[in-house]
N, CA, C and O of each residue as an XYZ file, in Angstrom:
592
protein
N      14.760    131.951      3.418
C      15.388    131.166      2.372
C      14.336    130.853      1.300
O      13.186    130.492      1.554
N      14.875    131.037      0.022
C      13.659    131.177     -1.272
C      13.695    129.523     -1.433
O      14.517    128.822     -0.842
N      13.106    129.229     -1.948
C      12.468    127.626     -2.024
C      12.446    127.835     -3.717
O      11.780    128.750     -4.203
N      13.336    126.782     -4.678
C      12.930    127.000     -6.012
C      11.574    126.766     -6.804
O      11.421    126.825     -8.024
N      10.507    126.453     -5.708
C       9.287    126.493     -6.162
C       8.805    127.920     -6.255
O       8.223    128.274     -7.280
N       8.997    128.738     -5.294
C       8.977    130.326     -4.984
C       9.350    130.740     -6.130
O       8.570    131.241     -6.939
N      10.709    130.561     -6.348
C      11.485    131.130     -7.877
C      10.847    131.233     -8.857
O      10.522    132.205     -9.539
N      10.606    129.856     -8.948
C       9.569    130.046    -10.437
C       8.205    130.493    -10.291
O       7.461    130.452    -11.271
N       7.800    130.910     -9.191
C       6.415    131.552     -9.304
C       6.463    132.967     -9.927
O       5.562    133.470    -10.599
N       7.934    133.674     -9.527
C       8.477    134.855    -10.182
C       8.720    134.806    -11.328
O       9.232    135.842    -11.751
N       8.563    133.971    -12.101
C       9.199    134.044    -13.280
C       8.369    134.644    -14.211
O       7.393    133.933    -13.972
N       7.996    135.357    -15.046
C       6.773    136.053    -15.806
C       5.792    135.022    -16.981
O       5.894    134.662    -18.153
N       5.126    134.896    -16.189
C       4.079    134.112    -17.174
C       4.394    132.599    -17.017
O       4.502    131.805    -17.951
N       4.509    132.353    -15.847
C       5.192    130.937    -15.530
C       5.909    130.169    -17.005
O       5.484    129.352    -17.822
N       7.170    130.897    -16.834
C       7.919    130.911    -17.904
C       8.149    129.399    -18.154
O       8.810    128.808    -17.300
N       7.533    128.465    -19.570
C       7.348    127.548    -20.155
C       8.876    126.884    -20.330
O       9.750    127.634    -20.767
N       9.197    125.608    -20.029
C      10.769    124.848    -20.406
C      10.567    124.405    -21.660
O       9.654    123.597    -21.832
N      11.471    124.894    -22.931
C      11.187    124.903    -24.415
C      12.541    123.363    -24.126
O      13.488    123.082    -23.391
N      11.892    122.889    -25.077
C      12.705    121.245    -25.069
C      12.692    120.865    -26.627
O      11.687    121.168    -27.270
N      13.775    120.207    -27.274
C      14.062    119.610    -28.464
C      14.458    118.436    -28.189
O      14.961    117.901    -27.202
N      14.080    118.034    -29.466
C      14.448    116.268    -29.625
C      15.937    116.092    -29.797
O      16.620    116.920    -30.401
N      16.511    114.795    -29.151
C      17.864    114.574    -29.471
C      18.017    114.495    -31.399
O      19.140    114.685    -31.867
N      17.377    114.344    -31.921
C      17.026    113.912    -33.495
C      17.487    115.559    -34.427
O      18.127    115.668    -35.473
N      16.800    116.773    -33.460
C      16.758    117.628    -34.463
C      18.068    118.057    -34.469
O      18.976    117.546    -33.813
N      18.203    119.411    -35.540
C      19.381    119.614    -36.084
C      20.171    120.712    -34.830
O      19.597    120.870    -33.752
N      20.873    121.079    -34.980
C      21.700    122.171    -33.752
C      21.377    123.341    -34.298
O      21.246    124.359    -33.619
N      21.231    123.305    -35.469
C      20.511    124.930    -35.923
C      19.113    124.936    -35.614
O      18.800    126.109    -35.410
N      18.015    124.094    -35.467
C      16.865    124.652    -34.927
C      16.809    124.727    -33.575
O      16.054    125.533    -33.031
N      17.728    123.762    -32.766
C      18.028    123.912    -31.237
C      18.627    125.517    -31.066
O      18.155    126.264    -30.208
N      19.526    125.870    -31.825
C      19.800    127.491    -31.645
C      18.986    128.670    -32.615
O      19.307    129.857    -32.549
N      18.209    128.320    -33.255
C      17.328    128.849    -33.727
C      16.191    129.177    -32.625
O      15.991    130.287    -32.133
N      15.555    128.099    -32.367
C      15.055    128.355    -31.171
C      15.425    129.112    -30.124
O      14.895    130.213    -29.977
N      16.442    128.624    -29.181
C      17.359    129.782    -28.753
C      17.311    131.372    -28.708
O      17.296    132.318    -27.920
N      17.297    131.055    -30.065
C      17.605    132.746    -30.729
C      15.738    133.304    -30.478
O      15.465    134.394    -29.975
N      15.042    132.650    -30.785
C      13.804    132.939    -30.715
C      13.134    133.424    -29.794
O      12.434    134.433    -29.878
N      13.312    132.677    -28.750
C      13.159    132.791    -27.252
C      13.614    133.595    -26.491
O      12.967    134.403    -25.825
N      15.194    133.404    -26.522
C      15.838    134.287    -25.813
C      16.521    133.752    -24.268
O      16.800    134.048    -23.106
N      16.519    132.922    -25.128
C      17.444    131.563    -23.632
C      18.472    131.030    -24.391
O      18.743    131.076    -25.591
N      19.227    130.267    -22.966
C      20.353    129.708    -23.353
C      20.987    128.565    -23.212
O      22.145    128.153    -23.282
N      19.306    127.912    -22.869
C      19.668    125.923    -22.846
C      18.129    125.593    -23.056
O      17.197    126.327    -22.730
N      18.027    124.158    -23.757
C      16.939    123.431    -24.000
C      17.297    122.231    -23.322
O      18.388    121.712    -23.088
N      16.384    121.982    -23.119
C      16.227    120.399    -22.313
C      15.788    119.418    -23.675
O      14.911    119.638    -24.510
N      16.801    118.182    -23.559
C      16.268    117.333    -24.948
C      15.919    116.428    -24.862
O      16.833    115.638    -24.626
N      14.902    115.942    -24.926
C      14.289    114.811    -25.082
C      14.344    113.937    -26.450
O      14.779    114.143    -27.583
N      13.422    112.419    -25.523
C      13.324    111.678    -26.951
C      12.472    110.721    -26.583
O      12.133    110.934    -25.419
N      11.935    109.710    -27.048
C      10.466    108.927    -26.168
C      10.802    108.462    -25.351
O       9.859    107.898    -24.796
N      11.958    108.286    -24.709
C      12.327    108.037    -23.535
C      11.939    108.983    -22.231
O      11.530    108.555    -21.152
N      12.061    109.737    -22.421
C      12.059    111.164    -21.595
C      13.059    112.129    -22.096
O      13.233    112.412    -23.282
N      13.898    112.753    -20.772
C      15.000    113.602    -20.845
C      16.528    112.918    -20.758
O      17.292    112.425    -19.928
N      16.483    113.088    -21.545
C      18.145    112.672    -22.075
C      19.342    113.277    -22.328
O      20.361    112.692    -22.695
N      19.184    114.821    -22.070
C      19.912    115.635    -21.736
C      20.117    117.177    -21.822
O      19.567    117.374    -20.739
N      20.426    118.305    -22.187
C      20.638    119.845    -22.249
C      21.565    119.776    -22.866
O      22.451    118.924    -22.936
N      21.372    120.820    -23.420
C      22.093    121.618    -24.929
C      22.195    122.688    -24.298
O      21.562    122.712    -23.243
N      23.015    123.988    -24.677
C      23.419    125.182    -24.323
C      24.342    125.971    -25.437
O      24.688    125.445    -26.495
N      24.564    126.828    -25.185
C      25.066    127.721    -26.210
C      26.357    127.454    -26.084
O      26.951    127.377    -27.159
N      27.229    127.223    -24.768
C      28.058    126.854    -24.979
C      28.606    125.484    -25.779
O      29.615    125.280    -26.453
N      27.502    124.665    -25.402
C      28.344    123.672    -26.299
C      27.811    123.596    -28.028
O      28.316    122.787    -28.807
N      26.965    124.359    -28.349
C      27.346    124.885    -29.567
C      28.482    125.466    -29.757
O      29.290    124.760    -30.362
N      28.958    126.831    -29.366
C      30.392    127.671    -29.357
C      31.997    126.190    -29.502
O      32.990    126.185    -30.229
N      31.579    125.313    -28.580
C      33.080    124.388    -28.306
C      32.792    123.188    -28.936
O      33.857    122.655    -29.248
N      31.653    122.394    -29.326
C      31.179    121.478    -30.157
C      31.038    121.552    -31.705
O      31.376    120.697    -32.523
N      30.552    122.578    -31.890
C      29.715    122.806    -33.123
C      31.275    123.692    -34.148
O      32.116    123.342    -34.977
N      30.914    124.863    -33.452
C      31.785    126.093    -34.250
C      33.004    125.845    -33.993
O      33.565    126.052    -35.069
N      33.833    125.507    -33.193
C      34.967    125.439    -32.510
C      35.461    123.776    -33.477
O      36.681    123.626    -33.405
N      34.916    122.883    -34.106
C      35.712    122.258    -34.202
C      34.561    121.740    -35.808
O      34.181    120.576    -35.941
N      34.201    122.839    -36.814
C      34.045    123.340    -37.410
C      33.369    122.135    -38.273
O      33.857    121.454    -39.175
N      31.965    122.109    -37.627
C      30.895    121.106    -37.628
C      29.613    121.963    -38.027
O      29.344    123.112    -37.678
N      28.785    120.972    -38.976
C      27.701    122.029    -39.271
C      26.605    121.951    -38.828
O      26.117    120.895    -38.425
N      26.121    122.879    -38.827
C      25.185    123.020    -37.057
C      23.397    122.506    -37.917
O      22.312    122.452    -37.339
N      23.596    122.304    -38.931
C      22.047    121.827    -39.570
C      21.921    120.328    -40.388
O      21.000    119.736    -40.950
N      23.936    119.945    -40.034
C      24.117    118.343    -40.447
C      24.517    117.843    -39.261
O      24.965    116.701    -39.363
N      24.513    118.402    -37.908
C      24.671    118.015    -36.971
C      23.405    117.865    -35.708
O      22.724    118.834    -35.373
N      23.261    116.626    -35.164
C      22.165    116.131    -34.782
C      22.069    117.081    -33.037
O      23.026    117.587    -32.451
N      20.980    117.066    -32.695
C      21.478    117.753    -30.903
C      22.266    116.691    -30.208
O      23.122    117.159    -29.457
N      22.198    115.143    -30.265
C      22.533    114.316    -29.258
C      23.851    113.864    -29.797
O      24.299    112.828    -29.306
N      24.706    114.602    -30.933
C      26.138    114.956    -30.897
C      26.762    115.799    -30.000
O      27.931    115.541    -29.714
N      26.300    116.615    -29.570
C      26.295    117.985    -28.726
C      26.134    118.037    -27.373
O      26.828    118.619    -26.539
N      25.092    117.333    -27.227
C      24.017    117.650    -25.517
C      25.196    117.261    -23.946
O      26.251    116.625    -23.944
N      24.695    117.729    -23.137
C      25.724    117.138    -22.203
C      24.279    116.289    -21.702
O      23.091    116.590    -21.588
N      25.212    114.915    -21.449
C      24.016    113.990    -20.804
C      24.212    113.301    -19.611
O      23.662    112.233    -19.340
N      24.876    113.815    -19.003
C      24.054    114.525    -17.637
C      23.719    115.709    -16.847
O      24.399    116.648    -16.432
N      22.150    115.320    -16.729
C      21.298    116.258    -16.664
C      21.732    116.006    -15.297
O      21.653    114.912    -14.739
N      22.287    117.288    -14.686
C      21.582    117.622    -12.984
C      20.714    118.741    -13.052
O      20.680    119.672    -13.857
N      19.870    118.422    -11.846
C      18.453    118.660    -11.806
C      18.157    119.379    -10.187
O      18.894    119.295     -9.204
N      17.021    119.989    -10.287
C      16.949    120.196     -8.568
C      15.141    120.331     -8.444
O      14.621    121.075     -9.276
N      14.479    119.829     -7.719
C      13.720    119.562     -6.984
C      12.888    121.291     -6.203
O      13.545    122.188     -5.673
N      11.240    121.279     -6.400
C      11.029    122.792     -6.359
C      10.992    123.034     -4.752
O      10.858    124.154     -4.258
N      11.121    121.903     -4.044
C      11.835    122.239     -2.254
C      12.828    122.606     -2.040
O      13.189    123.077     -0.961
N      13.696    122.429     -3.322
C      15.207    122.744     -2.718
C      15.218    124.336     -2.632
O      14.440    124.958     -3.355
N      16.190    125.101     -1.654
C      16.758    125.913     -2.028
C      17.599    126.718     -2.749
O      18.645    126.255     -3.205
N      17.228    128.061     -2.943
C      18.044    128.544     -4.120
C      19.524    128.371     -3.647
O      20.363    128.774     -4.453
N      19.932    127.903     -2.613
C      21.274    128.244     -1.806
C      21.887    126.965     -2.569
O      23.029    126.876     -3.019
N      20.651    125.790     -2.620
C      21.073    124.764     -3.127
C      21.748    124.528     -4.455
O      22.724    123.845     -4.765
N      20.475    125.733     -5.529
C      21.107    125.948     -6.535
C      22.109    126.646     -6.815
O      22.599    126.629     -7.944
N      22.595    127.399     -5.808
C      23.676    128.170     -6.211
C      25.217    127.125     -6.363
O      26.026    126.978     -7.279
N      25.070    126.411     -4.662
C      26.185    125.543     -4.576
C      26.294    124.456     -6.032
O      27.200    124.317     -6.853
N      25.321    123.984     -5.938
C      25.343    122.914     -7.534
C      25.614    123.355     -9.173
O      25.880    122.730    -10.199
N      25.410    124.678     -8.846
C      25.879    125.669    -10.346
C      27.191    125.811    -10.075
O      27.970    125.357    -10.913
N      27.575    126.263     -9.233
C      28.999    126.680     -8.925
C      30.238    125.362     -8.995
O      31.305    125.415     -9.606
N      29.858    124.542     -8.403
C      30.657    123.363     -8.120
C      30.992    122.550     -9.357
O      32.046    122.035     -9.729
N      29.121    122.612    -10.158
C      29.562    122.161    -11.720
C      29.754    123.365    -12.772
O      29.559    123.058    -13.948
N      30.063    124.521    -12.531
C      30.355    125.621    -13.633
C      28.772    125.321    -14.607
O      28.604    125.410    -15.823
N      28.034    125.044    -13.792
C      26.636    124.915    -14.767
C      26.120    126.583    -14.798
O      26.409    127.296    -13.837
N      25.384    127.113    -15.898
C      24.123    128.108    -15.547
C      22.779    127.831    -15.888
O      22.012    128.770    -16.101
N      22.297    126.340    -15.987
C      20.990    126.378    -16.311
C      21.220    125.107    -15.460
O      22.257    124.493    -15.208
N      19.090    124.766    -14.855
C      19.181    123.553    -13.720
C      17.514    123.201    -14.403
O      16.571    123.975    -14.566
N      17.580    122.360    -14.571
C      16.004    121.888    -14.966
C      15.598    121.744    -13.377
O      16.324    121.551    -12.402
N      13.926    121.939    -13.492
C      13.591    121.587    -12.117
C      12.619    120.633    -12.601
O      11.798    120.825    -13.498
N      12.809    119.506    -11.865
C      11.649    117.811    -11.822
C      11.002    117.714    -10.673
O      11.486    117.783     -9.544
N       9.467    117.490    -11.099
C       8.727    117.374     -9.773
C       8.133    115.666    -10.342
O       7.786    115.223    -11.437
N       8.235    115.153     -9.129
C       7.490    113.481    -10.178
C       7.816    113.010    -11.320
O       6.879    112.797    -12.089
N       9.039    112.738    -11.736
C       9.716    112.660    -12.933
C       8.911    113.576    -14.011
O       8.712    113.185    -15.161
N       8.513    114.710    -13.569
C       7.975    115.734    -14.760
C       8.823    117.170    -14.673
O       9.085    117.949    -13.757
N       9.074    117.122    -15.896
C       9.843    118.838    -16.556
C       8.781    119.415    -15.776
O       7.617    119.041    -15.919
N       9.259    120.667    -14.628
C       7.885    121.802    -14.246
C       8.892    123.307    -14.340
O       8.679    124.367    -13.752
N       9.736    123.054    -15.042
C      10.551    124.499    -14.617
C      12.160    124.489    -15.222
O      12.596    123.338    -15.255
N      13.065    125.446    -15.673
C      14.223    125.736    -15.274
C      14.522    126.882    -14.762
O      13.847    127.900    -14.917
N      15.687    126.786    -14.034
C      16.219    128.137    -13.278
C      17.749    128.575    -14.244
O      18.455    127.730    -14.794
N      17.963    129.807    -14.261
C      19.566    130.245    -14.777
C      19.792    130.774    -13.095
O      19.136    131.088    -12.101
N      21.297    130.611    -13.604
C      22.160    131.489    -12.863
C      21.476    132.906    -12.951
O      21.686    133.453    -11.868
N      20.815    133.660    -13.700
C      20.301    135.311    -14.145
C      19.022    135.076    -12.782
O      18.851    135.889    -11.874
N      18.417    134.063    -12.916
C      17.049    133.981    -12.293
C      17.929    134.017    -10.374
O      17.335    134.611     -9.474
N      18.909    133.511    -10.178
C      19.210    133.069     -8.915
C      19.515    134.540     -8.254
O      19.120    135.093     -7.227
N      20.470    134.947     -9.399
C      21.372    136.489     -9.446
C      20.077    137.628     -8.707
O      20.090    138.324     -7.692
N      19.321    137.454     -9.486
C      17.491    138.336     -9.515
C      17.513    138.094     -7.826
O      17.676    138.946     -6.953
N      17.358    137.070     -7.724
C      16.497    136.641     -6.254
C      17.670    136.940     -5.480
O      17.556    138.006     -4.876
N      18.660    136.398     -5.319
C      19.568    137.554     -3.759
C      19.908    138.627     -3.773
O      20.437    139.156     -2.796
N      19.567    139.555     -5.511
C      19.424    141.142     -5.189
C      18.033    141.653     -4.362
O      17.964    142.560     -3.531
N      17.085    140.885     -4.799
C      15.932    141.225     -3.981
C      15.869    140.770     -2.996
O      15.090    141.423     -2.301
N      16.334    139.839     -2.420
C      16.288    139.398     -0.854
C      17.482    140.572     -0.013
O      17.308    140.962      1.141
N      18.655    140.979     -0.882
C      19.457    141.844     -0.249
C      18.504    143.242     -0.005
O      18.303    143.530      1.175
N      18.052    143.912     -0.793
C      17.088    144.363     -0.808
C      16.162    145.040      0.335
O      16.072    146.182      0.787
N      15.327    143.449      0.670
C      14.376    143.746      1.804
C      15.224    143.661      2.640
O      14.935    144.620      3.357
N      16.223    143.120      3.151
C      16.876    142.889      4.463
C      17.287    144.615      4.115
O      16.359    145.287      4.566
N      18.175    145.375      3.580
C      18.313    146.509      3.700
C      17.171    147.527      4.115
O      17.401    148.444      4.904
N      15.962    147.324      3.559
C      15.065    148.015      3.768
C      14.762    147.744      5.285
O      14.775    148.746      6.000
N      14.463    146.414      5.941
C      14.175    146.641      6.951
C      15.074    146.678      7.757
O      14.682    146.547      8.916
N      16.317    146.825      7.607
C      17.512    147.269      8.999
C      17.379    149.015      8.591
O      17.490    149.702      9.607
N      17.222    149.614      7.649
C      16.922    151.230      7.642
C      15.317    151.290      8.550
O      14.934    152.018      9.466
N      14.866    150.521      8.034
C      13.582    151.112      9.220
C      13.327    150.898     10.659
O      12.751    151.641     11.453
N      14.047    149.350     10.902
C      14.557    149.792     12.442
C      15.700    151.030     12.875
O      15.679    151.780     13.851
N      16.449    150.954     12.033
C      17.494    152.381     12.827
C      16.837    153.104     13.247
O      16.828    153.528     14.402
N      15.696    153.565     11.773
C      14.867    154.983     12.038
C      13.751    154.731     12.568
O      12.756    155.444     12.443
N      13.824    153.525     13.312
C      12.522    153.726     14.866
C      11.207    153.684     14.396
O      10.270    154.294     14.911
N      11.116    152.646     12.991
C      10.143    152.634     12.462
C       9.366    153.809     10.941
O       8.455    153.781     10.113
N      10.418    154.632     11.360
C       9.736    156.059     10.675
C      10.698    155.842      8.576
O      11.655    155.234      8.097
N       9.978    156.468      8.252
C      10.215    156.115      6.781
C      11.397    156.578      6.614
O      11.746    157.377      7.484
N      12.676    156.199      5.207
C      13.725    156.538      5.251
C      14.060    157.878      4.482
O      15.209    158.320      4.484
């Protein structure tokens, strides 16, 4: 069982959690976005974390009810509540908690500190490769050890 601390060790270049202020506009929150190549920011404000933004709720917030995305603030937008998961938990964990809330992004908090997020893409990754080795090694017991 992968441990979401494991997860993110896979991630390439211990892939950095890009975060915006509740203050800025929804076009540099998806500007950013666009930059990167993700599809949620974590938003802060001197408080801490106060909530996630996503593309979807640009699409059903923003465009959908025909709001302008550079006169519109992020903390019009954000969903604020943040669920979160912990880098002990399991990915099994994250799967059930994505699923149950139709979420695809999970910030991970270690000590009330941002150290990570996971997508649904990152979870997807990890039980093709765990399917994977378990295949590989039930072909090499059949074949008595010998290569396939």
């Amino acid at each position: 069982m992968t441990s979401v601390a494991q997860l993110l060790k896979t991630k390439p270049n211990n892939t950095p959690v890009f975060t915006v202020s509740d203050n800025d506009s929804v076009y540099d929150a998806i500007k950013l976005m666009a930059e990167k190549g993700i599809g949620a920011l974590v938003v802060t404000n001197a408080s801490g974390i106060v909530g996630i933004v996503t593309e979807r709720d640009y699409a059903r917030k923003v465009v959908l009810m025909d709001r302008s995305s550079k006169a519109t603030p992020v903390r019009d937008i954000m969903s604020t509540a943040v669920r979160f998961v912990r880098p002990d938990q399991t990915t099994e964990d994250c799967m059930a908690l994505m699923t149950e809330r139709r979420m695809r992004h999970l910030p991970v908090i270690e000590n009330d500190k941002l150290i990570g997020m996971v997508s649904i893409g990152d979870l997807v990754k990890n039980i093709i490769a765990e399917q994977q080795f378990v295949i590989q090694q039930l072909e090499s017991y059949i074949h008595g050890g010998e290569q396939p």
